[in-house]
C-alpha positions as CSV (number, residue, x, y, z in Angstrom):
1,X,1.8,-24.0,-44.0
2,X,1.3,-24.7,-40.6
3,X,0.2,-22.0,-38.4
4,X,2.4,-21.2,-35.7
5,X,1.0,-22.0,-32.3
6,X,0.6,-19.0,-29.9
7,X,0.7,-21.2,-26.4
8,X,3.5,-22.3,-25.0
9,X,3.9,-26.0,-23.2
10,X,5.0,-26.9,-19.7
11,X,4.3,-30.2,-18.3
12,X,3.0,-31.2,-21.8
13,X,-0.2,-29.7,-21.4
14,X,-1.2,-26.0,-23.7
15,X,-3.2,-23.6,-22.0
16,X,-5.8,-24.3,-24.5
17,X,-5.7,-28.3,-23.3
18,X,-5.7,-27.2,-19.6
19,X,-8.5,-25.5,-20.1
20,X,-10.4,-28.3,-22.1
21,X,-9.0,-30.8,-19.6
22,X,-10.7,-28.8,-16.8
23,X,-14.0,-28.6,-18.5
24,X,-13.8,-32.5,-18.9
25,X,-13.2,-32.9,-15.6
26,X,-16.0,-29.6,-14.7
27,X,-18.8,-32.4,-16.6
28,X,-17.6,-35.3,-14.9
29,X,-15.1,-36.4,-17.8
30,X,-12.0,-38.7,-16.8
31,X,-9.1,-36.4,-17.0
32,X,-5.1,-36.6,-16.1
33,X,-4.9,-36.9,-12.4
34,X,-3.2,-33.9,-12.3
35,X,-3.0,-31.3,-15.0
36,X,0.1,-30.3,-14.6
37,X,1.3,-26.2,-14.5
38,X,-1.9,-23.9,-15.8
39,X,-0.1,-22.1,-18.9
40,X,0.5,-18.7,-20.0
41,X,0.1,-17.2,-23.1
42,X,3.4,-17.1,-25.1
43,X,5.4,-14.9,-23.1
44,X,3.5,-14.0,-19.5
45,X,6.1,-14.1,-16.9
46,X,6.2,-15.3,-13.3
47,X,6.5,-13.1,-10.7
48,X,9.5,-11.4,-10.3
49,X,9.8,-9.1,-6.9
50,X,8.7,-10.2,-3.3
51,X,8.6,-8.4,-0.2
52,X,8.0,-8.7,3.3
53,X,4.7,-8.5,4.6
54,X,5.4,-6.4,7.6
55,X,5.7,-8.2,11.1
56,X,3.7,-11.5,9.2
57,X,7.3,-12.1,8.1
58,X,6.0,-13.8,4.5
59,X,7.6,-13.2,1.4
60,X,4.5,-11.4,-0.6
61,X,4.7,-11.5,-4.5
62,X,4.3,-7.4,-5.6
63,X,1.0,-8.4,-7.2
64,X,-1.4,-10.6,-5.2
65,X,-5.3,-11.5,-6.7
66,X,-8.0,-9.6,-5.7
67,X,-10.8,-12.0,-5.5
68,X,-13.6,-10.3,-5.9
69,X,-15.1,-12.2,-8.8
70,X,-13.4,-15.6,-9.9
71,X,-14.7,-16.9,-13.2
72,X,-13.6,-20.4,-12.4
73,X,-11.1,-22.3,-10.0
74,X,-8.6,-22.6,-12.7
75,X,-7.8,-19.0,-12.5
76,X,-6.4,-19.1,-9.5
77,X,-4.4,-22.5,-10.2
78,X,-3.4,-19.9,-12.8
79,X,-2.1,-17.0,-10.3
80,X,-0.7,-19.4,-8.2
81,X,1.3,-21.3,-11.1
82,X,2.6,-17.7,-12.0
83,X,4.1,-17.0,-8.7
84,X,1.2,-15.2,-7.2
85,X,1.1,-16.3,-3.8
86,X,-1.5,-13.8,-1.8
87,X,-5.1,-14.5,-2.7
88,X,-7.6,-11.7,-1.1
89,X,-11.3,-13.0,-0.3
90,X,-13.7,-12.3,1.8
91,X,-17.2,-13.9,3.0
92,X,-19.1,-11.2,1.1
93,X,-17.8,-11.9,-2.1
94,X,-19.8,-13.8,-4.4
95,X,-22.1,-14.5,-1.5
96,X,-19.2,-16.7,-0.7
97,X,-18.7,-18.3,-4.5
98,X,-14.9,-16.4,-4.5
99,X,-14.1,-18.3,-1.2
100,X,-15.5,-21.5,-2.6
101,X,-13.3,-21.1,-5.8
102,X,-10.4,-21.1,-3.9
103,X,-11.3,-23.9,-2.2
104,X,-11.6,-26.3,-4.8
105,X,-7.8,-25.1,-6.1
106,X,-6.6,-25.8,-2.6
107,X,-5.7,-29.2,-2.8
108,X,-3.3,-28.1,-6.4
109,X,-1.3,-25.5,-3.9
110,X,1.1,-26.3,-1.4
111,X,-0.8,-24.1,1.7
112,X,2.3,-23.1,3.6
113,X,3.5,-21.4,0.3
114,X,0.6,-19.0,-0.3
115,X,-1.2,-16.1,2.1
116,X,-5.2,-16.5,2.6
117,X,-7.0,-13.4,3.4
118,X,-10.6,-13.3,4.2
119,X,-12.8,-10.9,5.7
120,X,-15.4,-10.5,7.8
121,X,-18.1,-7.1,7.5
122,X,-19.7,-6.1,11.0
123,X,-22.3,-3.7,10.1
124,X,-25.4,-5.9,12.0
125,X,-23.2,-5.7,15.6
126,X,-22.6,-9.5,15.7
127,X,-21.5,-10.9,18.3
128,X,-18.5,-13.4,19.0
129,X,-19.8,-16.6,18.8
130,X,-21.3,-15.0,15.2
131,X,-18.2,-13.9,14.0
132,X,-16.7,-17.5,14.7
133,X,-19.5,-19.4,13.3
134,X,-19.0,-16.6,10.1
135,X,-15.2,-17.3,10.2
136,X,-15.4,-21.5,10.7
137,X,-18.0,-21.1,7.5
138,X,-15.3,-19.5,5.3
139,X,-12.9,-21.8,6.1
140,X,-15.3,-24.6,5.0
141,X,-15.9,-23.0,1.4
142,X,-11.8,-22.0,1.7
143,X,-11.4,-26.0,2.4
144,X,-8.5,-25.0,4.3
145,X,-7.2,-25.3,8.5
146,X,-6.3,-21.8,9.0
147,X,-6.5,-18.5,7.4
148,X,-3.2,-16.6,7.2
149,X,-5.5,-13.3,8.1
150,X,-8.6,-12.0,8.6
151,X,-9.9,-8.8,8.2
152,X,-12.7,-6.9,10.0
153,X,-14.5,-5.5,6.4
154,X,-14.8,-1.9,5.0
155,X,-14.3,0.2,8.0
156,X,-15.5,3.7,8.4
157,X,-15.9,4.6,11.6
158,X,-13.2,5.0,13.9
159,X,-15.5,3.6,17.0
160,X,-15.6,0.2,15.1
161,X,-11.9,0.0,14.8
162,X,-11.4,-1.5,18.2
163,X,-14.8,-3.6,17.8
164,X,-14.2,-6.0,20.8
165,X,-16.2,-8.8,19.8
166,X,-14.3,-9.1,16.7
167,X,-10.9,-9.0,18.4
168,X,-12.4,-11.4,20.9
169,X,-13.2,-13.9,17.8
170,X,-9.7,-13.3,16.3
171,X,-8.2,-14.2,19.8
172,X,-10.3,-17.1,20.1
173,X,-9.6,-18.2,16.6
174,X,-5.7,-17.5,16.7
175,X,-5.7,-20.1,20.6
176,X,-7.9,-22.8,18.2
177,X,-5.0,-22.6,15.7
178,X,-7.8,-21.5,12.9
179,X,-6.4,-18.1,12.4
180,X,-2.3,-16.6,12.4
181,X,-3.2,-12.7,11.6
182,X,-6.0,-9.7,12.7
183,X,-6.3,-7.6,9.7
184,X,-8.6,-4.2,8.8
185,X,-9.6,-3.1,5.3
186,X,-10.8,0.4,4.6
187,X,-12.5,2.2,1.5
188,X,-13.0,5.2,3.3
189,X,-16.4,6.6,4.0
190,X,-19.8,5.6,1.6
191,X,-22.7,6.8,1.9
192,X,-23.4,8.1,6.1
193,X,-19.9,6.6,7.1
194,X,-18.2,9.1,9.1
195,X,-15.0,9.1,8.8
196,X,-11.9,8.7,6.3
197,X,-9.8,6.3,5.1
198,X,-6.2,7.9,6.6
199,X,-8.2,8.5,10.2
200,X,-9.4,4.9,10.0
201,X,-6.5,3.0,9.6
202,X,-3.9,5.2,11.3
203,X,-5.9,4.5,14.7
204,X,-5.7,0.8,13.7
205,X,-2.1,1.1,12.8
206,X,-1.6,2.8,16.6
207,X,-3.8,0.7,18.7
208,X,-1.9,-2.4,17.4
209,X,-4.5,-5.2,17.4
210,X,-3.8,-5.4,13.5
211,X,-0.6,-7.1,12.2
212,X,-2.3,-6.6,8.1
213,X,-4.2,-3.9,6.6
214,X,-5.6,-3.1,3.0
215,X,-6.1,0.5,2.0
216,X,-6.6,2.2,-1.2
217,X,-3.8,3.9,-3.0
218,X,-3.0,5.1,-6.0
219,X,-2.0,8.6,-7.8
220,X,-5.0,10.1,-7.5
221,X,-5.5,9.5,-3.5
222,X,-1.6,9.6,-2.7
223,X,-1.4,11.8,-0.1
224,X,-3.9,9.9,2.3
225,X,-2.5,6.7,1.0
226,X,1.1,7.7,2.1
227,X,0.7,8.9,5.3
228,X,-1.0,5.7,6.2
229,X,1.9,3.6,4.5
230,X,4.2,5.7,6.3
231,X,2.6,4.8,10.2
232,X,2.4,1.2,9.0
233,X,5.9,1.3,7.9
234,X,6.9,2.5,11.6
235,X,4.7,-0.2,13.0
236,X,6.0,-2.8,10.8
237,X,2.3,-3.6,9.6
238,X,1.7,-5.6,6.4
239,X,0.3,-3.9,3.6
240,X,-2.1,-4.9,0.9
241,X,-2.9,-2.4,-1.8
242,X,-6.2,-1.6,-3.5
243,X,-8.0,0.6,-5.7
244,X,-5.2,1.2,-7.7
245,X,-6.4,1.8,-10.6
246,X,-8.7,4.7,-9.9
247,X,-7.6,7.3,-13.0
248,X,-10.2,7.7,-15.6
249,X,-9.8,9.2,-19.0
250,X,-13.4,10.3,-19.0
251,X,-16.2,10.3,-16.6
252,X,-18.6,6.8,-17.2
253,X,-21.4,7.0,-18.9
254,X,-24.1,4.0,-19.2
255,X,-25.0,3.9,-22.8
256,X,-27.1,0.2,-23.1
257,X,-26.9,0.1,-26.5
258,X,-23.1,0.8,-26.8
259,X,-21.3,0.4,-24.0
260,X,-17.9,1.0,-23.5
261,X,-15.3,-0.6,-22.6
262,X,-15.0,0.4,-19.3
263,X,-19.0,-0.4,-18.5
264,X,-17.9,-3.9,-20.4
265,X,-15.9,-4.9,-18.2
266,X,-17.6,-4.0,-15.3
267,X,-20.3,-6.0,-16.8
268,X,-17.9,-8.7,-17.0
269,X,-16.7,-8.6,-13.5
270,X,-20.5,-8.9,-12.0
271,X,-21.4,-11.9,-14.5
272,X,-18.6,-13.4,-12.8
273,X,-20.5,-12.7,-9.8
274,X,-23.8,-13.9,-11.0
275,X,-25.2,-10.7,-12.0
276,X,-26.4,-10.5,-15.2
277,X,-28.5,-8.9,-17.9
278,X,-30.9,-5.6,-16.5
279,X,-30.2,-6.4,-12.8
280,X,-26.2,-5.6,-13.6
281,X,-27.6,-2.6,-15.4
282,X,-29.3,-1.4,-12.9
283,X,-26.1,-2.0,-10.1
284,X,-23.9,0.2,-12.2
285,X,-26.7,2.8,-13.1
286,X,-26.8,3.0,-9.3
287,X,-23.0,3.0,-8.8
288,X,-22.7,5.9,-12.0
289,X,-25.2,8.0,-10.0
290,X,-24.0,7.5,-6.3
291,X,-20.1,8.4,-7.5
292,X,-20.6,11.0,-10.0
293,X,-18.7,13.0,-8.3
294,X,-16.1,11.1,-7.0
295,X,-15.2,10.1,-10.9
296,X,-15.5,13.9,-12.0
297,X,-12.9,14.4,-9.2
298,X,-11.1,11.3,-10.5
299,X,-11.5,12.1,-13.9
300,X,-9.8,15.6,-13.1
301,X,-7.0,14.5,-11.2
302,X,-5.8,12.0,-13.7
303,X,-5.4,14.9,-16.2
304,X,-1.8,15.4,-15.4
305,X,-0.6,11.8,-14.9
306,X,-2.2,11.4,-18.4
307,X,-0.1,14.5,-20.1
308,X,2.9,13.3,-18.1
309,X,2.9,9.5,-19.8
310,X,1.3,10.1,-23.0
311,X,-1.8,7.7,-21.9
312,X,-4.0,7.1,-24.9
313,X,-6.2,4.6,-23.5
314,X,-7.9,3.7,-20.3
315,X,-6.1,0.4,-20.0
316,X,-2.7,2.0,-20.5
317,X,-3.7,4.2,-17.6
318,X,-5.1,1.5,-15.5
319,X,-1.2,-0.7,-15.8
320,X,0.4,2.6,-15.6
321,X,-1.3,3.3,-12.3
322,X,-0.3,0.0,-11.0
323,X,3.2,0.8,-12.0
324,X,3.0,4.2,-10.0
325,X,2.3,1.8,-6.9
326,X,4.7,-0.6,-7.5
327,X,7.6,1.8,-7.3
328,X,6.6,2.2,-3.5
329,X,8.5,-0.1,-1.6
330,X,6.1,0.6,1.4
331,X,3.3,-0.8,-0.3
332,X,4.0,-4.2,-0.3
333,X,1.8,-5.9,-2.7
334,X,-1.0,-4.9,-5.0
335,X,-4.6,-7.0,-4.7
336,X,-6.2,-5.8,-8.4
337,X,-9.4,-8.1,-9.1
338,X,-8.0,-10.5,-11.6
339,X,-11.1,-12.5,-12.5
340,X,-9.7,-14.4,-15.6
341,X,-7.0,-15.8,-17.3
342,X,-6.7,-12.8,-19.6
343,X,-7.0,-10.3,-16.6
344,X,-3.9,-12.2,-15.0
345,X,-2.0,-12.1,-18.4
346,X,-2.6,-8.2,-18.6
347,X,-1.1,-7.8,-15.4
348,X,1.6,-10.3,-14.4
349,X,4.0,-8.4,-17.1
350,X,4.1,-5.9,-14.3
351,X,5.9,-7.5,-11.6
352,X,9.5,-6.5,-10.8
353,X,9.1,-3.3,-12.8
354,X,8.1,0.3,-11.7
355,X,7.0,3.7,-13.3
């Protein structure tokens, strides 16, 4: 009997023969000159829902790809086959391997269609011409014109929000036609960093420099999340959602011998990134110790969520927290890290729907 196949074909091509086609051409193989559309596994949908990205004016899918570890280029021919049309980067990421990635899918995507966001981190006080040479750097690796934004990285302090010499590079960059957008990203405050998330980003929602932002949001940090959606909703700022996916079922331990799934795939995400064996060990050991309480706090706030759906597993709460985010209009597209095919295939399903 001949076993049913589990791929679907478009273009002629399975996912399975893109992916071998790819490889070929990865080891200098001949291949197709094009591959045609990356494939899904039988039944992974396209996205479903835009919206507008603020005063940008661009029609966002509600999930965008977080980029902060890309296991190959092909992944993101992937997203963007799919519908995903906002890729989130940054010079930092990868030590500029995620930037690269994208790069070499440029030439499969038509560029006016998707939304490049990259980022810049100022904690050494550089300078303009620093920030340009940073910037022209990215958009080497990027192999792109322009950025659609760019984001002055992980901001904490409310005296950095108006950092002049970065506004000065983003002016300079928008009048050399490199750059359309000034963006901010906040986590909030680690380790001295002053101040919070909310006070962060509501002064760069007021001062108006910033036409994009990217906070985190989910159920278990909702109030501070909403009343920054709400001033960028009033200042018709773009907004790009992450951290999510913050609920945890139980507080992570590192056990080497068996670890869990969680500490898995978090050893997953920094192999993409080139970290590997003890060293990765080490990095979450670090991470475990420096947020212990953060994720007892977590941990406790997801209790009720968890009761209220009947979550079983810490992957039904992750896509159910992504749901919870979707339903907000306000928050107009989601940036989980997606760094493979199968990550993408867990989460498209979720576009266009809504807890």
């Amino acid at each position: 009997m001949m076993r049913k196949n589990s791929e679907t074909q478009t273009g002629g091509l399975t996912r399975r023969g893109f992916l071998v086609a790819s490889g070929a051409a990865a080891l200098g193989v001949t291949a197709a000159p094009f591959l045609g559309r990356a494939l899904a596994a039988e039944g992974t949908p396209s996205i479903s829902r835009f919206r507008t990205l603020g005063r940008t004016g661009f029609q966002v899918s509600d999930i965008s790809m977080g980029c902060g570890s890309i296991a190959e280029s092909n992944v993101v021919r992937y997203a963007y086959d799919h519908g995903i049309n906002l890729f989130d980067t940054a010079e930092v990421y990868g030590n500029g391997d995620s930037e690269t990635k994208i790069g070499e899918a440029m030439q499969f995507m038509e560029r006016e269609k998707i939304f490049i966001v990259t980022k810049l981190g100022i904690d050494d006080a550089p300078d303009q011409q620093n920030l340009v040479e940073r910037f022209n750097a990215c958009l080497g690796r990027l192999q792109t014109d322009y950025v659609d934004a760019l984001y002055c990285h992980g901001i904490a302090d409310l005296k950095l929000v108006e950092y002049q010499p970065f506004l000065d590079a983003c002016a300079q960059l928008k009048q050399e036609g490199k750059l359309k957008h000034a963006g901010i990203s906040s986590h909030g405050p680690r380790g001295d960093e002053p101040d919070a998330m909310d006070t962060v980003l509501i002064k760069a929602a007021e001062v108006g420099h910033y036409d994009v932002m990217l906070l985190s949001y989910g159920f278990v940090n909702a109030e501070e999340g909403e009343r920054v959606l709400k001033v960028c909703k009033d200042k018709n700022i773009g907004t790009t959602i992450m951290k999510s996916a913050t609920g945890l079922l139980e507080v992570p331990v590192l056990d080497e011998e068996n670890p869990s799934p969680q500490i898995q795939e978090w050893l997953e995400y920094l192999s993409n990134t080139g970290v590997t064996g003890e060293a990765a060990f080490d990095r979450i050991r670090t991470y475990i110790e420096r947020e212990g309480e953060n994720f007892q706090q977590a941990f406790e706030a997801s209790k009720p969520f968890v009761a209220e759906h009947g979550i079983t597993t810490q992957d039904e709460l992750d896509l159910k927290s992504f749901q919870w985010v979707l339903r907000n209009p306000d928050a107009h597209t989601i940036c989980p890290s997606m760094p493979t095919f199968d990550a993408l295939d867990r989460i498209l399903p979720l576009t266009g729907t809504q807890l």
